[in-house]
N, C-alpha and C positions, 0 to 999 in steps of 0.2 A: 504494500500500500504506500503509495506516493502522496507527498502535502505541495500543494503550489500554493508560496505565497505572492503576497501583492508586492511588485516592485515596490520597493523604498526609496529616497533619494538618501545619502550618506547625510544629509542634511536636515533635520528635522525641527519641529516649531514646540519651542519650550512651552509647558505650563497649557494655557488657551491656545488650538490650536490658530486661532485668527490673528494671535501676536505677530509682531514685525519681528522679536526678536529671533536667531537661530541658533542652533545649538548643534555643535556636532557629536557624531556618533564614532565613535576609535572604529578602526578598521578591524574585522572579527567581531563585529557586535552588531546587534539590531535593537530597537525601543519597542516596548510592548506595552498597553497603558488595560491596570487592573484595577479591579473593586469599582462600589457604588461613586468615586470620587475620580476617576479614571486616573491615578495612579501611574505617572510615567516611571519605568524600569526601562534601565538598558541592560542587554545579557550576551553573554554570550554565543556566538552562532553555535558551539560546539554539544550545545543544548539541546538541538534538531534532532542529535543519535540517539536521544535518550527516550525508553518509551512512556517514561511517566509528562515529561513535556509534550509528546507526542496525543499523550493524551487528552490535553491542555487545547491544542490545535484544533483536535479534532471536534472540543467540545464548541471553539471559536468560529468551525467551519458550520457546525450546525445553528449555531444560534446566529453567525452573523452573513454565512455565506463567504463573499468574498468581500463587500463593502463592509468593511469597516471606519466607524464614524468619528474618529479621532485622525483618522488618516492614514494611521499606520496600525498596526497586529495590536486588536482589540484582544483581552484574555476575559472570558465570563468564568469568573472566582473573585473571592475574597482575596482579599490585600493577605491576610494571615494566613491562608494556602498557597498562596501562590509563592508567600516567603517560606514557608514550610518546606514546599517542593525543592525551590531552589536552593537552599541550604543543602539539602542533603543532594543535591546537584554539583554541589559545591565541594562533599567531601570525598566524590569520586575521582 
């Protein structure tokens, strides 16, 4: 099973995505915005092989399709799973 995300531009819109202001993304990273408050996260590309983020995706593909309304990879979870996840993403 393959995920196609939505092109990114390395360059992304801090905070509101309608700000002027931009914010880069290090190279090996993409932004992901989580929880009721949308939550911007930058992470790691290296995340994509893992299948608990995988499942993350999958839950983003169903609930948002491919538009997502932040602009860039919307995650439907809580701020507190999502850091959950990652952490132990982290001590891989």
């Amino acid at each position: 099973m393959g995920f196609r995300l939505p092109l990114m531009r390395r360059t992304l819109f801090a905070g509101n995505h309608t700000s002027s202001k931009a914010v880069d993304v290090p190279k090996g990273y993409f932004a992901v915005y989580v929880g009721e408050k949308m939550k911007r996260f930058v992470i790691p590309l290296s995340y994509l092989n893992q299948p608990s983020f995988r499942e993350l995706l999958s839950q983003a593909e169903e609930e948002f399709g491919f538009n997502h309304p932040m602009g860039g990879l919307t995650i439907p979870c809580s701020e507190d799973v999502f850091q959950h996840i990652t952490s132990c993403l982290n001590g891989i």
